[in-house]
C-alpha positions in Angstrom: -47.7 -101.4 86.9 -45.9 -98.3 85.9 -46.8 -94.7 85.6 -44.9 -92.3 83.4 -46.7 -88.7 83.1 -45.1 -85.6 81.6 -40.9 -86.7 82.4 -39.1 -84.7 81.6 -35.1 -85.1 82.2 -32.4 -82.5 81.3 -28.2 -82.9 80.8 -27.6 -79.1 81.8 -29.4 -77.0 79.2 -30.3 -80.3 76.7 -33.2 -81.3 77.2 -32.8 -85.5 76.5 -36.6 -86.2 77.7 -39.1 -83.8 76.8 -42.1 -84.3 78.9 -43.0 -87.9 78.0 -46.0 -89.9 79.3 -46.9 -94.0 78.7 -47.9 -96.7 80.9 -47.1 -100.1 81.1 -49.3 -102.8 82.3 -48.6 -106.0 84.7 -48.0 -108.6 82.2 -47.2 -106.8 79.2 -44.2 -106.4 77.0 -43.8 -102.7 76.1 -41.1 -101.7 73.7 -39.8 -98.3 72.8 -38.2 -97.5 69.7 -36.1 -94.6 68.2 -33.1 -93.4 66.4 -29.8 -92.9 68.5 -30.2 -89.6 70.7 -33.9 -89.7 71.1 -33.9 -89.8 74.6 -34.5 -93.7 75.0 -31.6 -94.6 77.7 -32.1 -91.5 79.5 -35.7 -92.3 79.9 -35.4 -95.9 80.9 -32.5 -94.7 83.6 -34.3 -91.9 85.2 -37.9 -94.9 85.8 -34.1 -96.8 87.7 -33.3 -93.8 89.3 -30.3 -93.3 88.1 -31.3 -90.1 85.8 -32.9 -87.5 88.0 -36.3 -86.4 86.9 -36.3 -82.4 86.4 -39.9 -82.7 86.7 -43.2 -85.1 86.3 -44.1 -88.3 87.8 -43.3 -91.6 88.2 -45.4 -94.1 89.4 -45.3 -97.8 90.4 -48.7 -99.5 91.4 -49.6 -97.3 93.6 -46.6 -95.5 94.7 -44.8 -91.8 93.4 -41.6 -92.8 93.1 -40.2 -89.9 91.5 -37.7 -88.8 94.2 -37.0 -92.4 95.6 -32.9 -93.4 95.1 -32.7 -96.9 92.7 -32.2 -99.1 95.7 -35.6 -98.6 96.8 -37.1 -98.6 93.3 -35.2 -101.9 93.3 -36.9 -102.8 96.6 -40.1 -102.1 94.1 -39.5 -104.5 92.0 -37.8 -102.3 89.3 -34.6 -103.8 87.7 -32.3 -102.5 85.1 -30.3 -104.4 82.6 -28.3 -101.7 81.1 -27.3 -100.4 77.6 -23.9 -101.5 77.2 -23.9 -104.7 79.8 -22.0 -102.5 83.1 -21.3 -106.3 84.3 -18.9 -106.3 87.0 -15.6 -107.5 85.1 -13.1 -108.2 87.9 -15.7 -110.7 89.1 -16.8 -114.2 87.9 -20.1 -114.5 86.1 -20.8 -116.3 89.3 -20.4 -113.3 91.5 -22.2 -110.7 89.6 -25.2 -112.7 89.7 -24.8 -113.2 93.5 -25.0 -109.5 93.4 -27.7 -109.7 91.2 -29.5 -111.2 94.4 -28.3 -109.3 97.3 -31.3 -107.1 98.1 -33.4 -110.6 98.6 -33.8 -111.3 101.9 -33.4 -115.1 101.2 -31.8 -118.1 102.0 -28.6 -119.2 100.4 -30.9 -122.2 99.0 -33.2 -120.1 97.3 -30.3 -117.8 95.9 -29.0 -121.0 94.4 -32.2 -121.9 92.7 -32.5 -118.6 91.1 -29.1 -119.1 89.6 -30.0 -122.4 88.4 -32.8 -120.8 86.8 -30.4 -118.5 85.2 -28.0 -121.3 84.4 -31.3 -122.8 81.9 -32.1 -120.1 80.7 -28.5 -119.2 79.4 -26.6 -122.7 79.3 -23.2 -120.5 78.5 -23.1 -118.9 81.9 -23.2 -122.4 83.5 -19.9 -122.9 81.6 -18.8 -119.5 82.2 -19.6 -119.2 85.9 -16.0 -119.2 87.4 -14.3 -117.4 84.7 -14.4 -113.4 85.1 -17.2 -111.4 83.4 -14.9 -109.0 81.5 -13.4 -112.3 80.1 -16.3 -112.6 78.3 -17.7 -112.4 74.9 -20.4 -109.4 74.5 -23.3 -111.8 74.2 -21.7 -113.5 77.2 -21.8 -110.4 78.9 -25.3 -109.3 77.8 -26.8 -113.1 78.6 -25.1 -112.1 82.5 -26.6 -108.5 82.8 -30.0 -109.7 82.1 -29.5 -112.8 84.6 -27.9 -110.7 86.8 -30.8 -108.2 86.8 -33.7 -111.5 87.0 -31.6 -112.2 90.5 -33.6 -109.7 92.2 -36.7 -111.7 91.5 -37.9 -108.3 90.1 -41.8 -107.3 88.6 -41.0 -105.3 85.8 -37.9 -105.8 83.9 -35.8 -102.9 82.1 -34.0 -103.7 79.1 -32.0 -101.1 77.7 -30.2 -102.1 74.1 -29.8 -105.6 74.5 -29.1 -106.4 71.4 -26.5 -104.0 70.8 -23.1 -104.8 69.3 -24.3 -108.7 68.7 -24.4 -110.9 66.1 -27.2 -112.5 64.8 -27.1 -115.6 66.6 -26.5 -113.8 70.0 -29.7 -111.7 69.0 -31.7 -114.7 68.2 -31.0 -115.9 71.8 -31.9 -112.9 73.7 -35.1 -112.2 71.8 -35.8 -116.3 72.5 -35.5 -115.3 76.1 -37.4 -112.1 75.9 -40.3 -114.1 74.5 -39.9 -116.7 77.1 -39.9 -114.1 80.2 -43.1 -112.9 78.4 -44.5 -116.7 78.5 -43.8 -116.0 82.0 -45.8 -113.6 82.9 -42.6 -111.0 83.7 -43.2 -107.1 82.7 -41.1 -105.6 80.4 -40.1 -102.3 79.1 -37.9 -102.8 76.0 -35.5 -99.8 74.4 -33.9 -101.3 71.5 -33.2 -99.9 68.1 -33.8 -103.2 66.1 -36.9 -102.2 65.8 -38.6 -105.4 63.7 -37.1 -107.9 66.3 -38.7 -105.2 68.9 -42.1 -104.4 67.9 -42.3 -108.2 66.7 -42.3 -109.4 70.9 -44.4 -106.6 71.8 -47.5 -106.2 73.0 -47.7 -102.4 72.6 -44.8 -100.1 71.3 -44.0 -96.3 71.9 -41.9 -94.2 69.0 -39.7 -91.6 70.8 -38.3 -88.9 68.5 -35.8 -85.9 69.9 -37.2 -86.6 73.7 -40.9 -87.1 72.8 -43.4 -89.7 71.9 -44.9 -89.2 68.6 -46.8 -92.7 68.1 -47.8 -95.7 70.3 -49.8 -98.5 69.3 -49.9 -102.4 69.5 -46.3 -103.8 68.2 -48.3 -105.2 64.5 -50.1 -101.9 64.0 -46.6 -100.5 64.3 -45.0 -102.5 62.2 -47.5 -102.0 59.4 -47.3 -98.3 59.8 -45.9 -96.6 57.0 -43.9 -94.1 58.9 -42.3 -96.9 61.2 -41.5 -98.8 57.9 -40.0 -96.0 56.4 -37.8 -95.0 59.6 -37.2 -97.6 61.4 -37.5 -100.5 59.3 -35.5 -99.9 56.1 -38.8 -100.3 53.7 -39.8 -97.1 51.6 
């Protein structure tokens, strides 16, 4: 489903991605892992658009979309829930997912059943719904950004840090949902630094270091490598 071959993406003379290829498949949940400043957000934004790409490709079934803005990678099926929520917080949890949905062409039916759906999925934003977003808690707010971004009915699903800043509870419910949206069928691409709770719902996993990959693998072969342990996982 998606393409990435030699990315590279630059802040001025930094140089955040360093010519990174992987690929994720239809179906699968691909996570990558990595200490802060590796490159991970910058990589997942520039696949959005939202990072331009001082060179390689991008590619989305069968399409470059290197140069496309993110409202036609949206139009793709490529949505973002970003590091750090970005909810909209002068509006109610019930409007940002309406604008979760506006590029659907659909009827105002359908947009309710998605919500629904969202509503199940995360019972707290049925509660929440009229209240504004940046009333919120910050799983609150993380539960919203991930509906928010499933409004667009997308193929492929970016989640970038969603476990950041939560407690364990609030983790425990996104990673329940991540595994659901994986019962699903949904694709995902996963940036998150808890990296057992990460490679644990993975089908394959990517370790990015200082802007490049330096090992992939299945999510168990990752977290029963000794380097990962050592790193990532707090075991020596």
């Amino acid at each position: 489903m998606l393409k990435i071959e030699s990315v590279k993406v630059s802040y001025g003379a930094i140089q955040a991605v360093k010519g990174v290829s992987l690929e994720v498949r239809e179906g699968e949940v691909v996570t990558i892992i990595g200490a802060n400043g590796a490159g991970k957000s910058s990589l997942l934004k520039s696949i959005a658009g939202l990072e331009r790409v001082a060179s390689g490709r991008i590619t989305v079934g069968d399409r470059d979309c290197t140069q496309l803005p993110p409202h036609m990678r949206l139009g793709l099926g490529i949505a973002l829930s970003p590091e750090g929520r970005g909810v909209f917080p002068d509006q109610t949890v019930r409007e940002n997912l309406l604008l979760g949905a506006y590029s659907r062409k659909q009827s105002a039916d359908e947009t309710e059943a998605s919500m629904e759906r969202e509503f199940i999925r995360f019972p707290r934003l049925r509660e929440r719904q009229h209240q504004f977003s940046g009333t919120l808690s910050g799983g609150e707010q993380q539960m919203l950004a991930i509906s928010r971004a499933l409004m667009s009915k997308p193929r492929m699903l970016l989640l970038d840090e969603p476990s950041l800043g939560l407690a364990p509870l609030v983790i425990r419910d996104i990673f329940g949902a991540i595994r659901s949206l994986r019962e699903e069928g949904l694709t995902i691409l996963l940036v998150e630094q808890m990296a057992k709770q990460a490679l644990g719902v993975a089908d394959r996993a990517y370790v990015l270091e200082v802007g490049n990959i330096t090992l992939e693998g299945t999510g168990r072969d990752l977290l029963n490598d000794p380097k990962v342990k050592a790193a990532y996982l707090g075991a020596h």
